[in-house]
N, C-alpha and C positions, 0 to 999 in steps of 0.2 A: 277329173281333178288331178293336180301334178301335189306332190308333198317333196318340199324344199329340205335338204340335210346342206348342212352348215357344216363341213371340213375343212383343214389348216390349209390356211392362205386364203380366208373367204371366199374358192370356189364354193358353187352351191351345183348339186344335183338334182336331177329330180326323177321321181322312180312313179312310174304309172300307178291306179289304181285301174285293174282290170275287170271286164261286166263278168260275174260269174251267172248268167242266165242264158240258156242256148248257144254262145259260145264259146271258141276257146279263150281258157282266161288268160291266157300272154298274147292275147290280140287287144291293142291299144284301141281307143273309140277315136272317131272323127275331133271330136272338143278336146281329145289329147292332144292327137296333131296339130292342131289350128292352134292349140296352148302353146304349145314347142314353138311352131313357125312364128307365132306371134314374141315369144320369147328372142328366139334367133333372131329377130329385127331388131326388136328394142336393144338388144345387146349390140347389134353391127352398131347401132346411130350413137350409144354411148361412145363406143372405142371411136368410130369419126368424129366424134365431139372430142373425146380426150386426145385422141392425134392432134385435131386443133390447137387444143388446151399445152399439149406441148410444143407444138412448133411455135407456139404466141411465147409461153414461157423463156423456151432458146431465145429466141429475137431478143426479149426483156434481158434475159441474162446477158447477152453480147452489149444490150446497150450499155447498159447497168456496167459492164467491163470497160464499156469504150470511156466511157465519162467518169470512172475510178481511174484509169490508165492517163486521162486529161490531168485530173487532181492531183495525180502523185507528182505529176511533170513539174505544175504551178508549185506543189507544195518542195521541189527540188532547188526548182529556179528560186523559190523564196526563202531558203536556208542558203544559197549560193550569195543572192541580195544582204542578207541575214550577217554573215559570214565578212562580203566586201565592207558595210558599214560600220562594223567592230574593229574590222583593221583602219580604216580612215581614224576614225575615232582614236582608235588608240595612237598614231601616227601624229595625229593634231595634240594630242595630250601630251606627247613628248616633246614637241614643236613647242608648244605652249609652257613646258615648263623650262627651257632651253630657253625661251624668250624672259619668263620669270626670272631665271637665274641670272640673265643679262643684266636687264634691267638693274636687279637689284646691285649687281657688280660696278653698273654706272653710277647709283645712287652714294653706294657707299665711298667712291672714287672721286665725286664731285664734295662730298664731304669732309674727305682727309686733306683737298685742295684748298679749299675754302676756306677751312680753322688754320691754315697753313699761310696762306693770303692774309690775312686778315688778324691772325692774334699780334704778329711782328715778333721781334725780340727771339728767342733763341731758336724759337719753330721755324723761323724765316729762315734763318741763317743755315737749318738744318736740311733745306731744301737744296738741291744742287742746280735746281734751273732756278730759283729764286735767288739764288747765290752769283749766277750768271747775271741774273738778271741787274741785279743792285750793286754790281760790281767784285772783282775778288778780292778775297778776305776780309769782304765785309766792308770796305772801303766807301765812304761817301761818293754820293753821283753828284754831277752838277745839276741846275734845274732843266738843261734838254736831258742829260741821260735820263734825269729821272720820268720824265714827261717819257720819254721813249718805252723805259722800264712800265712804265704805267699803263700806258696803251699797246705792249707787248700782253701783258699781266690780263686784261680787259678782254682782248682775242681769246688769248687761251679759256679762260673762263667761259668767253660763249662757244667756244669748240665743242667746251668739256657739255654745258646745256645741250646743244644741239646734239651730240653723242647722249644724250639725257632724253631728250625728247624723242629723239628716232627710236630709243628702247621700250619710253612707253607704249608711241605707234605699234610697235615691232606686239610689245606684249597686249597689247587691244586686241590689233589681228589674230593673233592665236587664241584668245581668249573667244573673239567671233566664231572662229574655227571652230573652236573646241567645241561650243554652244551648237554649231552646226550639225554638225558629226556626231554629236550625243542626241541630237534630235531626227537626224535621222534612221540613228541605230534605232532609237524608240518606234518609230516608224513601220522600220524594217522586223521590227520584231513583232510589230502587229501585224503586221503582213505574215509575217510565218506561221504565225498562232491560229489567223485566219487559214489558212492553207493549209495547219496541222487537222483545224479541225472539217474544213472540207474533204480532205482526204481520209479520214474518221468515218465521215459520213458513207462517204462512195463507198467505202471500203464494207460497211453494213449493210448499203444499199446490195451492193454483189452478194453480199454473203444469203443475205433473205432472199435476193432470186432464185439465189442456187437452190434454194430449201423448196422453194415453190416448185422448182423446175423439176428434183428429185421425188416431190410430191405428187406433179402430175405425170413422170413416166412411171410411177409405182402404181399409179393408179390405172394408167394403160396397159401395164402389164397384167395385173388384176383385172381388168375386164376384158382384155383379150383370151386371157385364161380360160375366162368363163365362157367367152365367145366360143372357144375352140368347146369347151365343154358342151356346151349346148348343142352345136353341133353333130356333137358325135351322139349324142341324145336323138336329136333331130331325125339321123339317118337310122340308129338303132332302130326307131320307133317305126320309120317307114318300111326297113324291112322287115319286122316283127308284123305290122298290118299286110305287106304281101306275102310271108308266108303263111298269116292267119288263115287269107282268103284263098290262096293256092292249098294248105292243107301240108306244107311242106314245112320239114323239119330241119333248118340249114345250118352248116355250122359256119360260123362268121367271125369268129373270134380267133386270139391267138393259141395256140395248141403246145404240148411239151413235146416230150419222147413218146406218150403216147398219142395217136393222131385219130384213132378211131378207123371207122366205113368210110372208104374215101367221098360216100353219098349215103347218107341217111333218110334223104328228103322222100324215099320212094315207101319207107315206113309209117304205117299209120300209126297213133297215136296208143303206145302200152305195146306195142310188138318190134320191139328194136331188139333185136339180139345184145345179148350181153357182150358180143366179139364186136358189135359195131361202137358199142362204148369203151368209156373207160374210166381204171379204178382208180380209188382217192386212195393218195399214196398216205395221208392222213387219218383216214379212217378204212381200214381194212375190209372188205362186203358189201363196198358202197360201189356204185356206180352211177356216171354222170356221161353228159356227151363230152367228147371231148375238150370243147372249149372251154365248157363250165368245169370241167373236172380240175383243170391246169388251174383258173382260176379260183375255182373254192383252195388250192393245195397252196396256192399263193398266200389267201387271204388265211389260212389255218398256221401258217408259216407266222405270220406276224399277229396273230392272238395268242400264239405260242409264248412268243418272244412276251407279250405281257403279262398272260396270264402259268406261264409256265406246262400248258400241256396242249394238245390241238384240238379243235372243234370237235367236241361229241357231237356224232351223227346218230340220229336214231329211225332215218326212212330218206333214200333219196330218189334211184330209178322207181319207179314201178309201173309194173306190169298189167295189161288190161284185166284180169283174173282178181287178181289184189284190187284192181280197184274196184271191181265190181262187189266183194267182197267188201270194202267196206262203205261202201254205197250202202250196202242193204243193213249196216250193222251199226254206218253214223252218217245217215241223208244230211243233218247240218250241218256234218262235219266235212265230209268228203266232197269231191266234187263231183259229177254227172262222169262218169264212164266214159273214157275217151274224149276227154276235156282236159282232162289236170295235164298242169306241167311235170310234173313227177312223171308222166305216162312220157313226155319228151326227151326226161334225163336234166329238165333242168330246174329243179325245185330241191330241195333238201327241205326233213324236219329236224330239227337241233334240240342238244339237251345240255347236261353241264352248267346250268344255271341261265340259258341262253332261252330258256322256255317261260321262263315269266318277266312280265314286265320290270320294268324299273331297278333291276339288277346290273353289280358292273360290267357283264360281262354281255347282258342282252342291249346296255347303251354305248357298249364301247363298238361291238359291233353295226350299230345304226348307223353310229356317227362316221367309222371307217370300211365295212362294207363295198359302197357303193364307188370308194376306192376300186377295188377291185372287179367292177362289172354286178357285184351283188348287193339284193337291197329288199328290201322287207315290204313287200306291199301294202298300200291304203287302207283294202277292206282286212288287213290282218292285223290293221292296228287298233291300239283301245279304242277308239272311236271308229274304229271301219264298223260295216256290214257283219265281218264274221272274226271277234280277236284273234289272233292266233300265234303267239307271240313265235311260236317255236315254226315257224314257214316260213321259209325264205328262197328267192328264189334268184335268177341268172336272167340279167338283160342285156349284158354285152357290156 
């Protein structure tokens, strides 16, 4: 059976439960491995799935860009449109009130004529073309002068109309105009508002791709993560089952300044020289092989930093002699002689509050452990085979 630990950035690990009956207990079972490989698949076909997930997503977003990049153009061209129809407009307004003012300068012009024409008597007189007209100083006309006078009189008056009518025309046109050009600014103004708000949209439309698109590379990276995780699981496992059945003790991990037996592999199980191991620079009389030891100093390094002091050890190498010793002193407790991982360098027992369940310091470890290559096995947990809260052991 595999037990899942949940660490920051939803990796997940997972740490064997080993047979402790005839053999070695850091030899994984066949339904471990086929759990793993089965694992290591399911996790490739996720990340091929979300690789998908985000090349569909990119596509979406370029489109999603291409047709925001389309809207902003219409919604440019339609404030440009926007913009020509306000000037027209305003251009016929002024035309139009230029024609107003015409107009009204003929109206008032054919009126001062007219009262002028028409009253006689000193307003006549007061005219200088009327004066021309009826002779000077006011002097009687004969009946052609005056017939002249009169159908001179007659002309001008219809000048002065026709100069009257071409200003109404005149102020109709612009008045059309104006009606034009105000109607088509209305127009153009819908057009823009339309355009403002298609480019509103696009502009949402881009922004939720991006979210999508951001959501399915987080999500690739997250299962890739885990991919890569499982893997290194994967291959842990594999050679933890070839050196179960070779009998060999290898070291596979990363090492510090101490490096150990350049080969340990040729030591049976509780007879490793203490020169082939090496000490935890954390706990002082411990000894570990040396991958695990780098490791446990790593992981003692940052329970430090939370808890303020380093992982009390209270048993880590031991020796065939010690074990057979407490074989015969705690058969439930101990393992079979030349079985324990303790007898390999890589098991530790822990104290410090790390020995009982449900403590901060025994669940701060669980949860971050396995960080480190270390992890608290199945049958040592409340529900395992044998609890054990204070075991923990080194799987790479």
């Amino acid at each position: 059976m595999l037990l899942s630990v949940a660490v920051a950035g939803a990796i997940t690990f997972s740490t064997p439960a080993y047979a402790q009956t005839g053999k070695i207990e850091r030899e994984p079972s066949q339904a471990e491995l086929d759990a793993q490989d089965q694992k290591v698949a399911e996790l490739r076909a996720q990340a091929e799935a979300r690789t998908g997930d985000v090349k569909d997503a990119r596509q979406a977003t370029q489109a999603a860009a291409t047709l925001a990049g389309q809207a902003l153009e219409s919604y440019s061209e339609a404030l440009r449109g926007l913009q020509a129809a306000q000037d027209e407009e305003d251009r016929n307004d002024r035309e139009l009130e230029q024609a107003n003012a015409a107009a009204q300068e003929a109206r008032i012009s054919i009126g001062q004529w007219a009262r002028q024409a028409y009253q006689g008597g000193s307003g006549l007189n007061a005219s200088p073309t009327l004066n021309t007209l009826l002779g000077t100083n006011g002097a009687a006309l004969d009946g052609a002068g005056l017939s002249a006078a009169m159908h001179t009189l007659q002309r001008i008056g219809e000048d002065r109309s026709a100069d009257l009518d071409a200003g109404y025309r005149a102020e109709a046109r612009a008045e059309r105009a104006a009606a034009n050009a105000a109607q088509a600014t209305e127009k153009a103004s819908e057009a823009a508002s339309a355009a403002d708000a298609a480019k509103t949209a696009a502009d949402a439309a881009v922004a939720q791709q991006r979210r999508l698109l951001d959501d399915a590379e987080a999500e690739l990276d997250t299962t890739s993560s885990q991919v890569r995780s499982a893997e290194k699981r994967q291959k842990r496992l594999r050679t933890l089952k070839a050196a179960a059945r070779s009998g060999a003790n290898v070291v596979s991990g990363q090492v510090g300044s101490c490096t150990g037996a350049s080969d340990i592999s040729t030591y049976p199980n509780g007879q490793i020289p203490l020169s082939a191991l090496c000490p935890l620079a954390s706990a002082p009389g411990h000894y570990l092989r040396a991958d695990a030891a780098y490791a446990f100093d790593q992981l003692s390094s940052a329970y430090a930093d939370q808890f303020g002091v380093p992982i009390c050890v209270t048993d880590s190498y031991r020796d065939y002699a010690t074990q057979v010793r407490l074989y015969a002193t705690k058969p439930n407790l101990a393992a079979k002689p030349g079985t324990s991982n303790h007898g390999w360098g890589t098991a530790t027992d822990l104290c410090g509050g790390i020995q009982n369940f449900g403590t901060p310091e025994h669940e701060w470890l669980f949860v971050n452990a396995p960080v480190f290559g270390w992890f608290h096995p199945a049958w040592a947990q409340p529900d395992g085979s044998r609890p054990e809260p204070w075991h923990w052991e080194f799987g790479g």
